[in-house]
Each structure stands twice: as C-alpha cells, then as structure tokens.
SELODREN-86103 format. One record per residue (C-alpha): residue number from 1; x negated, y negated, z negated. Coordinates in nm, 2 decimals. Layout:
nr:NUM&east:X&north:Y&up:Z
...
***
This chain:
nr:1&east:4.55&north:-0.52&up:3.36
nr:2&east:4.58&north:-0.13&up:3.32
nr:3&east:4.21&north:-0.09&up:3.45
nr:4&east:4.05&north:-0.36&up:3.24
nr:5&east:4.26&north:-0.18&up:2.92
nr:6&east:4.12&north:0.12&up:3.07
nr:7&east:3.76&north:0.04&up:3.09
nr:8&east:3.79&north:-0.09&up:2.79
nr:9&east:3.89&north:0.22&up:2.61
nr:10&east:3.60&north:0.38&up:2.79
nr:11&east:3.36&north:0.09&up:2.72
nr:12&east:3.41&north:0.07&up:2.38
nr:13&east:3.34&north:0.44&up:2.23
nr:14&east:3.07&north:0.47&up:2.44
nr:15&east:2.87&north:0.18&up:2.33
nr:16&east:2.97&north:0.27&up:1.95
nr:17&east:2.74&north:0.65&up:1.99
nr:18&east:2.42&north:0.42&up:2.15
nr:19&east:2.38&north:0.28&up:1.83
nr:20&east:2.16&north:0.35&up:1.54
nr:21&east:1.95&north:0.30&up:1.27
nr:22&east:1.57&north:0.30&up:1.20
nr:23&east:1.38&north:0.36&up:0.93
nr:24&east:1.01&north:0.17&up:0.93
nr:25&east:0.74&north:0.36&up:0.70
nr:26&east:0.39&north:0.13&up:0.71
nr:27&east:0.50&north:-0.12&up:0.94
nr:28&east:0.33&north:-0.44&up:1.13
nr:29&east:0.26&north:-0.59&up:0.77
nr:30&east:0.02&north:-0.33&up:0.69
nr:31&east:0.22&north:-0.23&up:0.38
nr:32&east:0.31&north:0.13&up:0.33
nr:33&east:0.29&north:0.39&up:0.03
nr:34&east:-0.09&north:0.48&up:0.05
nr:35&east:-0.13&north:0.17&up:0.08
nr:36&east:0.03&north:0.04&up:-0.21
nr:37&east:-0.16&north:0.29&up:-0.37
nr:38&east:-0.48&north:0.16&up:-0.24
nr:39&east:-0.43&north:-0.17&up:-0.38
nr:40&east:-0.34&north:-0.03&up:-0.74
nr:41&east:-0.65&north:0.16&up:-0.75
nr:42&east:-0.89&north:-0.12&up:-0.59
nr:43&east:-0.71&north:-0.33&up:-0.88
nr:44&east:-0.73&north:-0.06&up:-1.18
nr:45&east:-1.16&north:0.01&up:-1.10
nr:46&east:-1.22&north:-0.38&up:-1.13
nr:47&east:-1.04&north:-0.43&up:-1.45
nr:48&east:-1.21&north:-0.13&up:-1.62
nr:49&east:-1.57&north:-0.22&up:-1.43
nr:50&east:-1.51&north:-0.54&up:-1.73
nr:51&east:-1.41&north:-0.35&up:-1.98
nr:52&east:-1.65&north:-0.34&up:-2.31
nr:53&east:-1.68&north:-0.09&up:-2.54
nr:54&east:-1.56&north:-0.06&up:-2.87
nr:55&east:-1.24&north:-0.32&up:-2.73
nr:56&east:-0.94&north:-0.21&up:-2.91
nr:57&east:-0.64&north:-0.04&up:-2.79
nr:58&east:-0.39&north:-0.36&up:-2.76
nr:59&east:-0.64&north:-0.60&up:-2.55
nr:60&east:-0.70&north:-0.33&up:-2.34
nr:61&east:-0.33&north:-0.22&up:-2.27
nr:62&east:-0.32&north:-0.60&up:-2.26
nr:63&east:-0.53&north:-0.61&up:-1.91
nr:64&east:-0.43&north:-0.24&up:-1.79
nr:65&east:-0.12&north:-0.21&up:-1.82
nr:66&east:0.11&north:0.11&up:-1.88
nr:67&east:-0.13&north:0.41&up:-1.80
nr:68&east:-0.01&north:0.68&up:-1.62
nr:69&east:-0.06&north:0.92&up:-1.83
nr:70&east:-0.18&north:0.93&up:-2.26
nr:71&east:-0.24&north:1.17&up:-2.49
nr:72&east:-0.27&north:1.13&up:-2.92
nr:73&east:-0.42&north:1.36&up:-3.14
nr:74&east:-0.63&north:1.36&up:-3.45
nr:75&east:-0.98&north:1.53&up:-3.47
nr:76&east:-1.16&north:1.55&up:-3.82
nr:77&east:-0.93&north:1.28&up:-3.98
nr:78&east:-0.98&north:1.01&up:-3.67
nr:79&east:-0.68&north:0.95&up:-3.44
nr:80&east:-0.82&north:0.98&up:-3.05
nr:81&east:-0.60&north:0.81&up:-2.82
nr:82&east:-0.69&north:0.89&up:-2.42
nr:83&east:-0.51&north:0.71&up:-2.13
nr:84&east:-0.55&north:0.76&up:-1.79
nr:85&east:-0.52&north:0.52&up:-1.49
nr:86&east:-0.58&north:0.58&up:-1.15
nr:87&east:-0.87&north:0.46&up:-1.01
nr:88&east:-0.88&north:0.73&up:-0.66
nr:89&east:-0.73&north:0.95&up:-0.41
nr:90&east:-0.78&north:1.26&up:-0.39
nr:91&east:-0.45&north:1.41&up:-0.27
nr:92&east:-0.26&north:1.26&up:-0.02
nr:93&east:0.03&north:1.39&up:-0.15
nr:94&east:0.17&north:1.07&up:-0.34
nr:95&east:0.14&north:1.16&up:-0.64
nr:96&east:-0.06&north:1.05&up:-0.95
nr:97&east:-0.31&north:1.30&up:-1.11
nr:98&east:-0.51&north:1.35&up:-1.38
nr:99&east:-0.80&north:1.41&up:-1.16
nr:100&east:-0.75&north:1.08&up:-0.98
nr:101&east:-0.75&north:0.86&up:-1.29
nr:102&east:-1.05&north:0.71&up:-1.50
nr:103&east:-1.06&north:0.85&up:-1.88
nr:104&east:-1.02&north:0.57&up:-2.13
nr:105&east:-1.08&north:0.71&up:-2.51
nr:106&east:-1.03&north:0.56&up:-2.82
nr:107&east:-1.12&north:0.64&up:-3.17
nr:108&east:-0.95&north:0.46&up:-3.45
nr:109&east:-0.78&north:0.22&up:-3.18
nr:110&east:-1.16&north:0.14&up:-3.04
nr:111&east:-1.27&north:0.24&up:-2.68
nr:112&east:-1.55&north:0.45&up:-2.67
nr:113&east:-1.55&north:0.61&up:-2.37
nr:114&east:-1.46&north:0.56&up:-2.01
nr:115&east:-1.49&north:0.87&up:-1.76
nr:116&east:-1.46&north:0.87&up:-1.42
nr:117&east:-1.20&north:1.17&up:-1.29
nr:118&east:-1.35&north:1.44&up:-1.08
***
C-alpha cells in the first residue's frame, strides 16, 4: 500500500509538467491568415472586373461591401467620394494598405473611376 501511495505521488506531478498546449497557424485545411487574405482579394478583383461606370454609390457598396478605407471631400462644388478595397499583396505584413487596394471614385454619388494601386 505505502509504495503504490508512493508512486503515485511521484506519478502524478510528473505526468501533469508533460502536458501542453499547441497553437496551429495554417493548418492541414489550407486555411491561414494570408490565406484568408487571398481569398478576399481574388473575391474583391472579380466584383469590380463587373463593375460599370457611372453605377452609383449604394449598388456599389451594395456588391462591395465596407471598404477599407474612404475618403469625402468636395472639389469645385461636386462631392468626390473615393473608397478603397484590397485587390493585392504587397506586404506580407498583414496589414491592409492603401497601396494594395483598387481606387473606386465617385462624383455626385456616380463611379467614375476605378484605379488599380501601385
């Protein structure tokens, strides 16, 4: 009885440190952060590739989404709206930059321009 108690209280703290935890980044599935990424962009260049000028603001946010980033301002009396999306990778940093976003601009709530970052 004392040596089974006894290798018991040996037993058990011992097995308690071998434990432990892992943390899979981009497993089996194929899904990981750049990855994500990848899919967000492939997504974002085949909704503007339909996109038609002179569509207005709303159907556009409509198809888009939220853009990463906007900007509003009014030039000789029109208001020019500009959203970006991200479209590329150019960092591999995780993060979302202007640089790697297509250019969507609107005048008076039309789209009249769509520029490729770079």
């Amino acid at each position: 009885m004392k040596k089974s108690l006894l290798a018991l209280l040996i037993i058990a703290p011992l097995s308690m440190s071998l434990t432990g935890c892992v943390i899979a980044v981009g497993g089996e599935d194929g899904h990981s952060m750049s990855g994500d990424f990848d899919d967000r962009e492939f997504k974002n260049r085949k909704k503007i590739a339909d996109l038609q000028l002179n569509t207005t603001f709303s159907d556009v946010s409509r198809v888009m989404g939220v853009a990463d980033f906007n900007e509003s301002y009014l030039d000789d009396g029109k208001t020019i709206k500009v959203v970006y999306y991200r479209t590329q990778r150019l960092h591999k940093d995780g993060l979302t930059t202007k640089d790697e976003c297509t250019k969507l601009v609107f005048v008076d709530n039309n789209l009249t321009a769509i520029e490729q970052g770079l």
